[in-house]
DRENDOMI-750184 format. One record per residue (C-alpha): residue in three letters; chain; x, y, z. Coordinates in Angstrom, 3 decimals. Layout:
  rest  kette        c1        c2        c3
   Ala      A         X         Y         Z
...
//
This chain:
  rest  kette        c1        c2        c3
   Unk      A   119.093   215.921    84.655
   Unk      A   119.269   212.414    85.486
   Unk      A   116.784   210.084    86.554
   Unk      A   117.655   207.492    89.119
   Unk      A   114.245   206.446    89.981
   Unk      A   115.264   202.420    91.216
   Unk      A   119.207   202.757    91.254
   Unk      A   119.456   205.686    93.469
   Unk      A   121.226   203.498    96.119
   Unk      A   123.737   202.217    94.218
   Unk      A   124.352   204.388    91.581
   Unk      A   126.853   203.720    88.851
   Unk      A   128.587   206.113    86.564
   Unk      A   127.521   205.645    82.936
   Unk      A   130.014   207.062    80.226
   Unk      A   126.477   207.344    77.749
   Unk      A   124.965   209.223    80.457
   Unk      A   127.517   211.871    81.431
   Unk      A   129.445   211.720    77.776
   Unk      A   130.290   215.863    76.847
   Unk      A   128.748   217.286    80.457
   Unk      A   131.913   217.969    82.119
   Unk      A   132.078   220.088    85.404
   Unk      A   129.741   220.191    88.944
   Unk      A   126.902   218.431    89.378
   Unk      A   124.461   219.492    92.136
   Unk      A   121.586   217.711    93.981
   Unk      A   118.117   219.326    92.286
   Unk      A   115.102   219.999    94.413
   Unk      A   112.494   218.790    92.583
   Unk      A   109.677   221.331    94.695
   Unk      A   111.847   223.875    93.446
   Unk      A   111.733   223.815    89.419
   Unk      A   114.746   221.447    89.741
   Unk      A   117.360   223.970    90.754
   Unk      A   120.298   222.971    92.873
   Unk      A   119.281   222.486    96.307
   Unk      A   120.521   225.381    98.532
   Unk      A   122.903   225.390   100.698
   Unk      A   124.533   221.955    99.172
   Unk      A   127.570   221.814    97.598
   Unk      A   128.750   220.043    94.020
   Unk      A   127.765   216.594    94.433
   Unk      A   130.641   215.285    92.011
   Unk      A   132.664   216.603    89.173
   Unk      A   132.815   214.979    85.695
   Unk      A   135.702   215.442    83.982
   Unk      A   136.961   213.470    80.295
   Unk      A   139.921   212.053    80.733
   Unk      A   143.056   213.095    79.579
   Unk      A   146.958   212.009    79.307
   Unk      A   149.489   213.432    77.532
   Unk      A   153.371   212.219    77.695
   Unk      A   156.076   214.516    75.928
   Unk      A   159.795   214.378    75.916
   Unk      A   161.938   217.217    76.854
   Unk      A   165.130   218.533    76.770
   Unk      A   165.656   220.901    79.983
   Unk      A   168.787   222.307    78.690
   Unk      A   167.088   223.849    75.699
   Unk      A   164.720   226.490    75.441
   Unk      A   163.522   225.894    79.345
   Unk      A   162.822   222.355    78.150
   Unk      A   161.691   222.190    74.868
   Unk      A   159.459   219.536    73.566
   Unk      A   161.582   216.841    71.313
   Unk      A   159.054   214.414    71.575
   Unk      A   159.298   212.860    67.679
   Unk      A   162.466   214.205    66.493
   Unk      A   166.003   213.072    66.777
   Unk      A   168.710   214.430    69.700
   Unk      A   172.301   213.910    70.009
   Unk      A   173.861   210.905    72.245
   Unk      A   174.139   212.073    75.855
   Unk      A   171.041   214.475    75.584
   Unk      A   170.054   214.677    79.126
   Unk      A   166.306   214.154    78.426
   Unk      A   162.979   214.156    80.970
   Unk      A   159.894   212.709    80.556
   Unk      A   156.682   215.472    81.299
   Unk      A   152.681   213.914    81.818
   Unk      A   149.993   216.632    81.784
   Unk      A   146.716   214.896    82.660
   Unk      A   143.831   215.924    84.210
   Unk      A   143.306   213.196    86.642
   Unk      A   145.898   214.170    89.224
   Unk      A   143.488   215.398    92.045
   Unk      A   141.924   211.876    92.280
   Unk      A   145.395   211.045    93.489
   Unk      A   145.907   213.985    96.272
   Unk      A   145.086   213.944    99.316
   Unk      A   146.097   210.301    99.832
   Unk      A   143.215   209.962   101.771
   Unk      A   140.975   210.390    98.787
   Unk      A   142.401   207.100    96.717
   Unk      A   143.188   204.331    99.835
   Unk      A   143.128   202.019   100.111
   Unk      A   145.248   201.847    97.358
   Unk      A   146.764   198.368    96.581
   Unk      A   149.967   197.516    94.877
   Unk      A   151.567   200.374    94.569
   Unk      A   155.222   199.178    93.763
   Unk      A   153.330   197.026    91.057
   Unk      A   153.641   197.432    87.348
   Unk      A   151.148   197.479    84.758
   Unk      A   147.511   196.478    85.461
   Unk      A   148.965   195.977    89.549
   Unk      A   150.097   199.167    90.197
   Unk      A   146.318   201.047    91.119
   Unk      A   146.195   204.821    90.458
   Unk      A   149.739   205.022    89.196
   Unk      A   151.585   205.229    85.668
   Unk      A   154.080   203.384    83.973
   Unk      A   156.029   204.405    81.320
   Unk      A   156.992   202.086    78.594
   Unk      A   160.339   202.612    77.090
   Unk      A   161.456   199.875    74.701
   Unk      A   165.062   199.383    72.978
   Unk      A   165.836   198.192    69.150
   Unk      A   166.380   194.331    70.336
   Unk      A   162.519   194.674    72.042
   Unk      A   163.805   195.090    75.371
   Unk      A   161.501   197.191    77.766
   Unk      A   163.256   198.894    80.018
   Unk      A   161.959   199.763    83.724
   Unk      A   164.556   202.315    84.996
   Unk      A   167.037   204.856    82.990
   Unk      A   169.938   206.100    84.572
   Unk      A   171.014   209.415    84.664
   Unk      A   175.261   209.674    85.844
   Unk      A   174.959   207.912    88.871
   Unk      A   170.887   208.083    89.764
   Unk      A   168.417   205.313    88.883
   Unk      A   164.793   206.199    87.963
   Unk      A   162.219   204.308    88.006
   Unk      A   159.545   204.161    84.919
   Unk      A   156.832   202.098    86.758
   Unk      A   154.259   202.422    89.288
   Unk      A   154.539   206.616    89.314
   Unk      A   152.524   208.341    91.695
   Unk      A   151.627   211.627    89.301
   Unk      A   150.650   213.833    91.936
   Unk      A   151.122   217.135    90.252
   Unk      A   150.483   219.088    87.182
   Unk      A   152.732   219.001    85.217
   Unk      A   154.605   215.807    86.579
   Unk      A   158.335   215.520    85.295
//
């Protein structure tokens, strides 16, 4: 429990406060032993947060992981992000406004970039696969797993 006895109007998440109490928390009734109030819903979920970014090969395995080791020239390769942070970002209506969003780097709110950098120190914002451009900024992960 939490108290919020002179900030309950404008209360602020605290990392210290909520720091390994992941999942639901519920409004407490204090004339009832301070047991979630019936009736009412979670009032918010904490969750840790957590990226991961791994390189696969699709034509391998049903895309194996090569993330750290070494592939051939021409290897057609994809880029996969598990995080657990993608339902902040669907329904739209949840994030707006949202500003920026063709931005890159700290302008681009509640979307990714992916940093890919040559030998000569060159970071590259789009790869090209045959003909197709893709973009590596300003991602919209929306889904779990996003390729």
């Amino acid at each position: 429990m939490i108290d919020l006895t002179g900030r309950a109007t404008y209360f602020t998440v605290s990392q210290f406060e909520f720091e390994g109490h992941e999942g639901n928390w519920y409004l407490v009734a204090n004339t009832m032993n301070n047991i979630a109030k019936p009736g009412v819903g979670a009032v918010f979920n904490v969750k840790s947060p957590r990226l991961n970014l791994t390189i696969r090969n699709p034509d391998q395995y049903d895309g194996a992981d090569v993330s750290g080791t070494s592939v051939p020239i021409g290897t057609r390769l994809q880029f996969q992000i598990d995080n657990n942070l993608y339902p902040v970002l669907v329904p739209f209506s949840f994030r707006g406004p949202v500003y920026h969003q063709t931005g890159y780097g700290a302008n681009s709110d509640g979307y990714l970039d992916i940093k890919v950098k040559c030998e000569n120190g060159t970071t590259l914002t789009r790869l090209y696969d045959n003909q197709l451009s893709w973009t590596l900024i300003a991602l919209n992960v929306t889904t779990q797993p996003y390729t």
